[in-house]
C-alpha positions as a Markdown table, in Angstrom:
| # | Residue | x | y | z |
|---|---|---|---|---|
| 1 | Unk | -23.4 | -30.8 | -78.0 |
| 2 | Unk | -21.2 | -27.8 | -77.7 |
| 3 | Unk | -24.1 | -26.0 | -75.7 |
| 4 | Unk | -24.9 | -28.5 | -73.4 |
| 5 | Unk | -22.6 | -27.0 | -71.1 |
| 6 | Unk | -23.6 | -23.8 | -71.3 |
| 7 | Unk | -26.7 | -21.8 | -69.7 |
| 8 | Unk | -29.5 | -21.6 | -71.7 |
| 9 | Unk | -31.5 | -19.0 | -72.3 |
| 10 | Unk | -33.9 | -18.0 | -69.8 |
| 11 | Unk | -31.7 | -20.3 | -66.9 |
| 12 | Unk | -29.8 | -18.8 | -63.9 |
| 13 | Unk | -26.6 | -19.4 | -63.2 |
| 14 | Unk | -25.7 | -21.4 | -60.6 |
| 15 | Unk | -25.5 | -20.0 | -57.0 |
| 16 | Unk | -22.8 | -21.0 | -54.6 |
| 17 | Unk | -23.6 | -21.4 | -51.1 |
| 18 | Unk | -22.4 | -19.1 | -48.9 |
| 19 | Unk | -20.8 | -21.1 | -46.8 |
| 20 | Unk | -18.5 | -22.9 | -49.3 |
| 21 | Unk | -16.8 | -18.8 | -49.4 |
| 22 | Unk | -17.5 | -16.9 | -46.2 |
| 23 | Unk | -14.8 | -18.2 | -43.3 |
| 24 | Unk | -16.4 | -18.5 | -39.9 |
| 25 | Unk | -15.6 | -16.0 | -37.8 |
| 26 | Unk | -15.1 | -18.3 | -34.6 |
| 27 | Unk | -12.4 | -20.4 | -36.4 |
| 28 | Unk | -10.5 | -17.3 | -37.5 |
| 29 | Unk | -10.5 | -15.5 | -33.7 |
| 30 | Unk | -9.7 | -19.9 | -32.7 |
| 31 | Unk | -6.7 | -20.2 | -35.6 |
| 32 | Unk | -5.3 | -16.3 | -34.0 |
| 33 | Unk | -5.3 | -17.3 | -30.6 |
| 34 | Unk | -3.9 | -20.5 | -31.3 |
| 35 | Unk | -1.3 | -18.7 | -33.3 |
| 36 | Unk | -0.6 | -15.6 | -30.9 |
| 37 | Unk | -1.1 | -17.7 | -27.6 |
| 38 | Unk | 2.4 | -17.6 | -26.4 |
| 39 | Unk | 2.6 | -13.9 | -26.7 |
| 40 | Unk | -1.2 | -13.2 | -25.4 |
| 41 | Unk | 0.1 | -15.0 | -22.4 |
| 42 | Unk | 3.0 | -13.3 | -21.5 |
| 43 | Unk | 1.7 | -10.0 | -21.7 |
| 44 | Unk | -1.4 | -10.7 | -19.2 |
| 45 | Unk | 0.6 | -12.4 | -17.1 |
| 46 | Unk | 3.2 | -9.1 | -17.0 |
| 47 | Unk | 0.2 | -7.2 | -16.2 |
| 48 | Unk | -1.9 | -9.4 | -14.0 |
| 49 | Unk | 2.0 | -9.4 | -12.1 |
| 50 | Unk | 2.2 | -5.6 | -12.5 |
| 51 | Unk | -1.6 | -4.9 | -10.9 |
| 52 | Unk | -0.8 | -7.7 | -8.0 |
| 53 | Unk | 2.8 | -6.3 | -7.5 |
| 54 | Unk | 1.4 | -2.4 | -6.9 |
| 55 | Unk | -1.4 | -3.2 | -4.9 |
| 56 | Unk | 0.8 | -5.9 | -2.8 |
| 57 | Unk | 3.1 | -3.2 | -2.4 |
| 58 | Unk | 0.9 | -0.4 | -1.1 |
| 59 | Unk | -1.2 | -2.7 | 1.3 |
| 60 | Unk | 1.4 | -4.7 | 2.6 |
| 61 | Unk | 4.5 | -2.8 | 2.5 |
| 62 | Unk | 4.0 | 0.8 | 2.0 |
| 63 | Unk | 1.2 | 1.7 | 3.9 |
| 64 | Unk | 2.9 | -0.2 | 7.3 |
| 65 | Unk | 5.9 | 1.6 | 6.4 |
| 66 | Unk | 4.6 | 4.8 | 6.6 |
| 67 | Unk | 3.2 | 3.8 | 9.6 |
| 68 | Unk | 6.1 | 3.0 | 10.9 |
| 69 | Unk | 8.2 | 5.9 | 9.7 |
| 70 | Unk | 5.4 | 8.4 | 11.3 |
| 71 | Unk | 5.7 | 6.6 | 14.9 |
| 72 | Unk | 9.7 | 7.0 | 14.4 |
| 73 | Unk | 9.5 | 10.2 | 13.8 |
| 74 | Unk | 7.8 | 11.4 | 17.4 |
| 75 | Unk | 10.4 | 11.4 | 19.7 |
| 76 | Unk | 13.2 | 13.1 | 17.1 |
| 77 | Unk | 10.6 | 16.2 | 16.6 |
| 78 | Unk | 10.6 | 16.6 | 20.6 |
| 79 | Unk | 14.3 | 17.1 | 20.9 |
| 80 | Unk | 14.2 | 19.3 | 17.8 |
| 81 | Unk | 11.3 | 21.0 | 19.2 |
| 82 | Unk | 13.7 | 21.3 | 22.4 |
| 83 | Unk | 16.9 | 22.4 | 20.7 |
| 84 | Unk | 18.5 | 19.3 | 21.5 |
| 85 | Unk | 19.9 | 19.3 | 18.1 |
| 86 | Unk | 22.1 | 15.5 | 18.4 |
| 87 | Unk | 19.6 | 13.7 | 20.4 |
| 88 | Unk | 16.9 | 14.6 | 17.2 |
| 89 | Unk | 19.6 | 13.5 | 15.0 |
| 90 | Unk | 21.6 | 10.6 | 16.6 |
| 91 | Unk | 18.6 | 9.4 | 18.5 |
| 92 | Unk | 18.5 | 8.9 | 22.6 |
| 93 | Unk | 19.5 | 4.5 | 22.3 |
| 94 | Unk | 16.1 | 3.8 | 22.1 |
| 95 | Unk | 14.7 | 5.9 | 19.6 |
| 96 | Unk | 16.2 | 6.4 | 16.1 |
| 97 | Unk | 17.0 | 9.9 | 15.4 |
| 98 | Unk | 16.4 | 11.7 | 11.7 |
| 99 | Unk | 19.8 | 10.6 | 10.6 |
| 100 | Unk | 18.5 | 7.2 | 10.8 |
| 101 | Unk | 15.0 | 7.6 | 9.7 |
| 102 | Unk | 15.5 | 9.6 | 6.7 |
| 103 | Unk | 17.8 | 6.7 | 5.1 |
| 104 | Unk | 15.3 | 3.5 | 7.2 |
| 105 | Unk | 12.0 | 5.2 | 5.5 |
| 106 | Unk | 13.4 | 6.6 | 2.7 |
| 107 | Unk | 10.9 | 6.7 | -0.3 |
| 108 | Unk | 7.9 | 7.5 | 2.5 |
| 109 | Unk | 6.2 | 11.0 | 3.6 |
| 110 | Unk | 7.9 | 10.9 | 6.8 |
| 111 | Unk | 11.4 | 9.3 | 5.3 |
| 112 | Unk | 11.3 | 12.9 | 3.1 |
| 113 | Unk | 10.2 | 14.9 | 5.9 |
| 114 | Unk | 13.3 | 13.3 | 8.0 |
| 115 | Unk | 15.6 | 14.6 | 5.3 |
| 116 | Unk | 14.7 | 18.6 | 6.3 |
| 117 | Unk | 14.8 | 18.2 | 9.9 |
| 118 | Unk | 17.9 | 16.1 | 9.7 |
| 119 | Unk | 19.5 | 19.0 | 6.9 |
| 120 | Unk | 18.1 | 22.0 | 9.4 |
| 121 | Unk | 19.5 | 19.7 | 12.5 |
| 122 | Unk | 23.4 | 19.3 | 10.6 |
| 123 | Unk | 23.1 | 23.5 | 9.7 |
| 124 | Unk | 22.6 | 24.0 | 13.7 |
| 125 | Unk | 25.9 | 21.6 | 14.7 |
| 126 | Unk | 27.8 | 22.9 | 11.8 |
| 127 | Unk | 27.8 | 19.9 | 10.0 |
| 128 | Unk | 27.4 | 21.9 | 6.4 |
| 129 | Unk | 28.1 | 19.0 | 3.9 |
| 130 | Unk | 25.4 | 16.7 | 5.4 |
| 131 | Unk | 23.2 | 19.6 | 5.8 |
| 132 | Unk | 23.3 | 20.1 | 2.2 |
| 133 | Unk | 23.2 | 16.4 | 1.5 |
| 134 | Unk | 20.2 | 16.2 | 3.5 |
| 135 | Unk | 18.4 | 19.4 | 2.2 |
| 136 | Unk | 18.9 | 18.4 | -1.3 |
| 137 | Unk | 17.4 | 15.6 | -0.7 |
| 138 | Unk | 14.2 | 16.7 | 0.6 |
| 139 | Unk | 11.4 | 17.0 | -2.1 |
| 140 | Unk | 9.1 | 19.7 | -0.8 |
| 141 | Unk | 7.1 | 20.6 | -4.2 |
| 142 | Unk | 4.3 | 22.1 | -4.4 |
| 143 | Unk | 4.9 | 22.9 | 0.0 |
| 144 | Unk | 5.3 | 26.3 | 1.9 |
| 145 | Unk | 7.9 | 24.0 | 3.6 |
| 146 | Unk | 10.2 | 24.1 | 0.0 |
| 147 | Unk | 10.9 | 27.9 | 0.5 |
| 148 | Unk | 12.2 | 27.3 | 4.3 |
| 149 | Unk | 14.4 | 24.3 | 2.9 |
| 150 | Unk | 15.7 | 26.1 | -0.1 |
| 151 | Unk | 16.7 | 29.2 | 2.4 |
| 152 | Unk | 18.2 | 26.8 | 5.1 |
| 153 | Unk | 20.2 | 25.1 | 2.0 |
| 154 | Unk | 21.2 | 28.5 | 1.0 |
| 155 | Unk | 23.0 | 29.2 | 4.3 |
| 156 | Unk | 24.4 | 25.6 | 4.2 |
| 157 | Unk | 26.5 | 26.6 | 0.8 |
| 158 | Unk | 27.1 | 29.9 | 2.5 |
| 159 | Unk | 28.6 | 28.5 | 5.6 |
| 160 | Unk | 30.7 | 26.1 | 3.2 |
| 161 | Unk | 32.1 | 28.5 | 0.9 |
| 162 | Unk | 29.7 | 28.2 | -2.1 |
| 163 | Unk | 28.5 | 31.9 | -2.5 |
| 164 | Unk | 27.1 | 31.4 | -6.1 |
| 165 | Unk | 24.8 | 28.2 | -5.0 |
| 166 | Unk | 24.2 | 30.7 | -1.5 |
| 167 | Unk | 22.7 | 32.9 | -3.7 |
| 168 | Unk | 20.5 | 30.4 | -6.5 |
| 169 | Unk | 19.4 | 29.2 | -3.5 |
| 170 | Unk | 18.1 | 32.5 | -1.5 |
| 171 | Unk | 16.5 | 33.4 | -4.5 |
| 172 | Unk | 14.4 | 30.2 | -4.6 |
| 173 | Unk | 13.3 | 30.9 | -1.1 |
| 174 | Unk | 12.5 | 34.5 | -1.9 |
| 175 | Unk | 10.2 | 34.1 | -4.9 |
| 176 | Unk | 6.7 | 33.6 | -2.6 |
| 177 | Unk | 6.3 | 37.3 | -2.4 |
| 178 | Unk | 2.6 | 36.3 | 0.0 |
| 179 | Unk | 5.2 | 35.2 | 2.7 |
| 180 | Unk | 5.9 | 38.0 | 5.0 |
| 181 | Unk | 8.0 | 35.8 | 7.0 |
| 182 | Unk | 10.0 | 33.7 | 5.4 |
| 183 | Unk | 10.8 | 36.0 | 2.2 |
| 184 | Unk | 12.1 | 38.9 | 3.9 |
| 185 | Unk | 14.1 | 36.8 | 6.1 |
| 186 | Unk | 16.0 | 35.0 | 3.1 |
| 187 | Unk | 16.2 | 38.7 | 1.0 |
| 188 | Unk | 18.7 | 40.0 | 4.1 |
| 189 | Unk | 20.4 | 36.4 | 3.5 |
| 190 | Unk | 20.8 | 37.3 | -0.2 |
| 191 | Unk | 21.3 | 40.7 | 0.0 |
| 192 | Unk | 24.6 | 40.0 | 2.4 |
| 193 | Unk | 25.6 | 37.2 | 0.0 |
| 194 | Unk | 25.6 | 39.4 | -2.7 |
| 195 | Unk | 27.3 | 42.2 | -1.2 |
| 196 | Unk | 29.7 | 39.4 | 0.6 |
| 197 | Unk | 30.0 | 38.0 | -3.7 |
| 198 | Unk | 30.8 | 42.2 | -4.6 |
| 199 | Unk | 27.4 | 42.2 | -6.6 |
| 200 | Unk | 26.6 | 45.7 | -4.8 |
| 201 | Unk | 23.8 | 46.9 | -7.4 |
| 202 | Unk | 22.0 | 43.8 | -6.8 |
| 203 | Unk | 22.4 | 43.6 | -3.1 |
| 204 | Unk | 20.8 | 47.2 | -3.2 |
| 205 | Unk | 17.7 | 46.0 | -4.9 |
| 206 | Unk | 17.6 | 43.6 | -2.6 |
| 207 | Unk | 17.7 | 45.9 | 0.6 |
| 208 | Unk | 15.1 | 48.1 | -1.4 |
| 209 | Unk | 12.8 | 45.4 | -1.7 |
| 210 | Unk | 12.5 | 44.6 | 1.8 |
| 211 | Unk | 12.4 | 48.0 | 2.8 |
| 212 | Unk | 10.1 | 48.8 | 0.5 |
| 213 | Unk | 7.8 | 45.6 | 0.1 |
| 214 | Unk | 7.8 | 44.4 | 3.7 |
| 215 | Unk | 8.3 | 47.7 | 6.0 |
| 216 | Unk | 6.6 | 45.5 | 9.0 |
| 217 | Unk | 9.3 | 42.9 | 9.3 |
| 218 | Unk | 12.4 | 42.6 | 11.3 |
| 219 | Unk | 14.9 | 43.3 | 9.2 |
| 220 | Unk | 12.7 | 46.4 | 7.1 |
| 221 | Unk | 14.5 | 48.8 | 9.4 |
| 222 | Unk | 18.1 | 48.2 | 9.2 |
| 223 | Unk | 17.7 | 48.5 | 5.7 |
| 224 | Unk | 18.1 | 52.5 | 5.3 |
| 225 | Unk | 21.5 | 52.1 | 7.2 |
| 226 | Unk | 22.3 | 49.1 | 5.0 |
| 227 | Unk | 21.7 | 51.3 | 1.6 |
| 228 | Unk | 23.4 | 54.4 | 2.8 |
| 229 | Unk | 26.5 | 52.0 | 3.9 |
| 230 | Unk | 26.2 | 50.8 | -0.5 |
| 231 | Unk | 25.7 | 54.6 | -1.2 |
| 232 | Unk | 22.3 | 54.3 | -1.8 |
| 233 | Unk | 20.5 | 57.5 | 0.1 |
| 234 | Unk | 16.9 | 56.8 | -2.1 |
C-alpha cells in the first residue's frame, strides 16, 4: 500500500499542462494598462497637447506674425534709408516706426531685425541708453550683421561714458579679419578708445594692424601720424 502512490518503475511522471503555469501574455499587457492607465493617459495627452500646441503656433500665429512684422517694417527702412532718423523710429501716424515694431513683433525675424535699426536709429539722435538697450537686444549669431551691431554698441557705451564695455565691444567687431570694411573701421574706434582709456601699448598695436593689415582702407593712412603722435616711428 505504501507504493501505491508512488511511480512505478518504468512510469513517467506526470506532465502538467502548460497552460496551468505559463501566464498569457495578453492578460499581463491587459492587467498593466489597467494598472498604469491614469498615468499612460496623461502623458499622451501632454504630448498630443505639446505636438498640436507647436504646430498651432507656427501656422496660425507665428507664420502671420512674421508676416506681419516684415510688411511693418517697409516704410521705417525708407526713412532710415533717407536719414530721417525719428520718422524710422517714431513712425509717420500711420506707420509704426522700429521703436514700436521691435517690442509689437518681438520673438520674430523682423521683431530682431527692428532691434538694430532702432539701436543704430537712438546712436544717430543721441539717445545712447536706448541705443544700447536696443543693440543688446539684437541677436545677430552666426550674421555679418553681429560685427556692425557689436561696433555700433561699442560707440553707444563710448558716447555714454563706458570706456571698458567701448572697448569689449570694438574688439567683438574686429575679430572678422575677411572684412575689409567693417574691421578696420571699428580698429580706429578701438585704437582711440584705448588711447582715450591710457592703454597706449595697446592702442599702438591697434594702429599697426590697420596700417599694416588693411593699407587699402580709409583710415590705413592716418595711421603713421597716429603712431609717431604714441612714439611709435616703426
Amino acid at each position: 500500500m505504501a507504493n501505491s502512490a508512488r511511480t512505478q518503475p518504468g512510469e513517467e511522471k506526470p506532465v502538467i499542462a502548460a497552460q496551468e503555469i505559463e501566464t498569457d501574455p495578453l492578460e499581463t499587457v491587459t492587467d498593466l494598462y489597467q494598472k498604469y492607465q491614469k498615468p499612460l493617459s496623461t502623458v499622451l495627452t501632454v504630448i498630443v497637447v505639446a505636438v498640436v500646441g507647436y504646430f498651432g503656433y507656427t501656422k496660425w500665429y507665428k507664420g502671420p506674425n512674421e508676416e506681419k512684422a516684415n510688411a511693418a517694417m517697409a516704410m521705417p527702412q525708407l526713412y532710415f534709408q533717407a536719414d530721417s532718423m525719428n520718422m524710422a523710429l517714431n513712425g509717420d501716424g500711420k506707420n509704426p516706426g522700429f521703436a514700436k515694431i521691435e517690442k509689437k513683433f518681438d520673438g520674430t525675424a523682423a521683431g530682431n531685425l527692428a532691434h538694430y535699426y532702432a539701436g543704430v536709429a537712438y546712436m544717430k539722435t543721441g539717445d545712447f541708453k536706448k541705443a544700447i538697450t536696443s543693440l543688446s537686444a539684437f541677436d545677430g549669431k552666426g550674421t555679418l550683421l553681429a560685427y556692425s551691431a557689436w561696433g555700433a554698441l561699442g560707440q553707444a557705451y563710448m558716447e555714454d561714458g563706458n570706456k571698458a564695455k567701448a572697448i569689449e565691444y570694438f574688439k567683438k567687431a574686429t575679430e572678422n579679419k575677411d572684412d575689409a570694411l567693417v574691421t578696420p573701421l571699428y580698429l580706429y574706434h578701438l585704437g582711440m578708445a584705448l588711447e582715450a582709456n591710457n592703454n597706449t601699448d595697446e592702442a599702438k598695436k591697434t594702429y599697426a594692424r590697420i596700417r599694416d593689415e588693411y593699407p587699402r582702407s580709409l583710415y590705413a593712412r592716418e595711421m603713421d601720424k597716429k603712431l609717431a603722435k604714441l612714439g611709435n616711428l616703426e
